[in-house]
N, C-alpha and C positions, 0 to 999 in steps of 0.2 A: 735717500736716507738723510737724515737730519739728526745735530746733535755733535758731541764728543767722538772723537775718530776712536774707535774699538783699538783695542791691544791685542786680539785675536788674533793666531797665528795656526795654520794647517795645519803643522807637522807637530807632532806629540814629542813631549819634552823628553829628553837623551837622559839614560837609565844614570848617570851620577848626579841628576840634579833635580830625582824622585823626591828627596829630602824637603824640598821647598814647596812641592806640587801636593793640593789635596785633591782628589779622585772621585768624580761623581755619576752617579747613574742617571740617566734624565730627569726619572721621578727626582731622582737628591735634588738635579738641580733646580727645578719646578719648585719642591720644599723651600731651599733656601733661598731663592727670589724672594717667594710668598714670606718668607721671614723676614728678610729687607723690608719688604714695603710697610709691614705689616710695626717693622721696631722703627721704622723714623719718619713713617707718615706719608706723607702727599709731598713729590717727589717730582713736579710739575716738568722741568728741563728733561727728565732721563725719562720718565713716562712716553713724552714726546717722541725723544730718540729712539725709543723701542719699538712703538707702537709701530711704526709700516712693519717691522721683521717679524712681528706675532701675527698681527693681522692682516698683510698682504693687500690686495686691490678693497680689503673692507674697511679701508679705512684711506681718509684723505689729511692732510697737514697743512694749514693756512696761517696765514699770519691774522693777526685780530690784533687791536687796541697793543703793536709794539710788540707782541710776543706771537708765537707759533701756538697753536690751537690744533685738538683732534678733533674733526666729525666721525663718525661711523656710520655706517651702512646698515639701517633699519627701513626693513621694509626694500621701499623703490625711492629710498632719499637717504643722504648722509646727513646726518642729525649730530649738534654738540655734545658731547658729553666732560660734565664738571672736572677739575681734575681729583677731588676725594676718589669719585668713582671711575677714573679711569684705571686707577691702579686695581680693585676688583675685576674689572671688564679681563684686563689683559693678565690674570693670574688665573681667571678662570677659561680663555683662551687657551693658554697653556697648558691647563690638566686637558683639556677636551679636544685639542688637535695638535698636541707637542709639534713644533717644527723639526727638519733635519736637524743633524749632530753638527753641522758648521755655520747654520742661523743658530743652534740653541748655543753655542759656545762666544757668537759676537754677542748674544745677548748678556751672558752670564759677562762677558768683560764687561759690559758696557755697568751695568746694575751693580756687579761689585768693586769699576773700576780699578783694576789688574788685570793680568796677560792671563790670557786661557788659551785651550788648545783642545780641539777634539782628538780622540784616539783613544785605544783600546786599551785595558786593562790585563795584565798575565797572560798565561800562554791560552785559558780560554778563551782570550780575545773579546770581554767583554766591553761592549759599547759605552760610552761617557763622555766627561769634560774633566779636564784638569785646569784647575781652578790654582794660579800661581801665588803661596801665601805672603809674600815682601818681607818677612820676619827677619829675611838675614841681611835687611836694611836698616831696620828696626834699631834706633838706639833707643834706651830708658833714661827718662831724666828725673827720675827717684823722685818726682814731685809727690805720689802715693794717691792722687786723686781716683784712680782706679780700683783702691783699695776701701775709698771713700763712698765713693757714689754707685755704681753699678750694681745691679741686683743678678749677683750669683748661687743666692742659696738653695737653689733648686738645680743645680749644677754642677754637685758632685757625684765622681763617678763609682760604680762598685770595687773599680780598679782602684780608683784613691783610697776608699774605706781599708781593703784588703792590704793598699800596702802601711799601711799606719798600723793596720794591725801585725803585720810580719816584723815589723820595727817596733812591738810591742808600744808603742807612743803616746800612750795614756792621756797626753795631757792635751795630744791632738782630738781624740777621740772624743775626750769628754765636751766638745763643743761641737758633734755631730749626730744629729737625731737620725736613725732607724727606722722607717717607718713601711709598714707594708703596706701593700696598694690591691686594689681588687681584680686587679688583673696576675694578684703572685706574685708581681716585679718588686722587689725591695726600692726604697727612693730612700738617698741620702742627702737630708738639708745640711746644709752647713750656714755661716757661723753661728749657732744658736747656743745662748749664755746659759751655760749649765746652773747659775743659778735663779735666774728669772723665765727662763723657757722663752724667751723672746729673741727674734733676730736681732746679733749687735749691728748697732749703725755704723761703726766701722770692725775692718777686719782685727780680730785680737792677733795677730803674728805680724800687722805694721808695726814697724818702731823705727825711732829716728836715728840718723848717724851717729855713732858718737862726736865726728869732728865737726858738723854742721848741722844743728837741729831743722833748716829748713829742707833737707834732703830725708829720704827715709828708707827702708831698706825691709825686707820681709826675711821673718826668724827663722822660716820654714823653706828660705829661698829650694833646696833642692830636694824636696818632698811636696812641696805645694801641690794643691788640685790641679787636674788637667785643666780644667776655662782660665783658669791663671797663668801657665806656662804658654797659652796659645794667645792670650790677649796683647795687642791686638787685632793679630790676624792679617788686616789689611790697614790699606793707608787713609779705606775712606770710614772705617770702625773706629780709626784713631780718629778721627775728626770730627767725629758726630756724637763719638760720646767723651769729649771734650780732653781727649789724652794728649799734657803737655809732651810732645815726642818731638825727637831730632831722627832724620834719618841720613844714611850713608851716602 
């Protein structure tokens, strides 16, 4: 193997420290791989690293021009493949022969860079990964660029609509479009400016400190959308989408 030493650990995480752990079913974790690759691109070093643990003997790892290189195995020859398209090769690897539950769990450390662990879910004992979120590492340095840049308006949940509406919160609502889909599903956009019908460029609930205008603070801190209370998840989400963060 080659690459960054995985955080992957056996034993499934001890039932008071569920709170930091998210739960996935292989297809989840297959999903959000596919979602990594897919939100930060060509991913050259961890592609690398993964690549024996999806592909096994089909695939070799050499060094080229300073760096590590994949061939794969076409045909009766191992043949280069670019690194754009190695990240399709080995996502569609993974729908199409999933490895076991403790290669799919080094993988998912390795791609989300945090501790994972295989193990089952309740007492059906459903099979997965527990994917470790770092949030209660997590310091916020009220810079607000989160609030700024990131595109979350396709991102709110039915559960957030609903609770703005038990809190009757009018003022939240009126910068949240409704909109039904052809599959029945209601989708709720957020932030979109109830007078121009356009998404605002930044969130209308940032506002700055009163004591320090370059720190900023959200109106809505304890009703906010769920993508906001989870951002940023992990340590490598905070790096990639440029979250000035301190952690513990």
């Amino acid at each position: 193997m080659t690459g960054k030493k995985s955080q992957h650990h056996k034993h499934p995480p001890a039932e008071e420290y569920l709170e930091n752990w998210t739960f996935l079913t292989p297809s989840q974790a297959v999903d959000a791989i596919a979602i990594d690759f897919t939100q930060y691109g060509t991913q050259p070093a961890l592609f690398t690293s993964i690549a024996p643990l999806v592909l096994g003997d089909r695939c070799t790892v050499i060094h080229k021009s300073g760096r590590l290189a994949v061939r794969i195995l076409q045909g009766n020859a191992f043949l280069p493949v670019a690194d754009n398209d190695l990240g399709f090769y080995l996502i569609h690897a993974l729908e199409t022969a999933p490895p076991d539950l403790e290669t799919l769990a080094d993988i998912c450390s390795r791609v989300f860079q945090t501790r994972t662990r295989a193990g089952p879910l309740g007492t059906k004992k459903i099979p997965g990964i527990w994917v470790h979120s770092q949030m209660e590492e997590f310091v916020c340095s009220q810079c607000g660029e989160c609030c700024r840049s990131l595109a979350y308006e396709n991102n709110c949940t039915e559960a957030d609509y609903h609770l703005w509406q038990s809190l009757d919160r009018r003022d939240i609502l009126a910068w949240v479009r409704k909109e039904s889909c052809p599959d029945k599903k209601d989708r709720y956009r957020i932030w979109i400016d109830p007078d121009t019908g356009k998404t605002a460029e930044t969130c209308p609930w940032l506002v700055p400190c009163p004591d320090d205008t370059n720190l900023f603070s959200c109106a809505i801190q304890k009703i906010k959308p769920h993508i906001c209370r989870q951002y940023p998840y992990t340590k490598k989400h905070a790096v990639m989408t440029g979250c000035k963060h301190t952690w513990r």
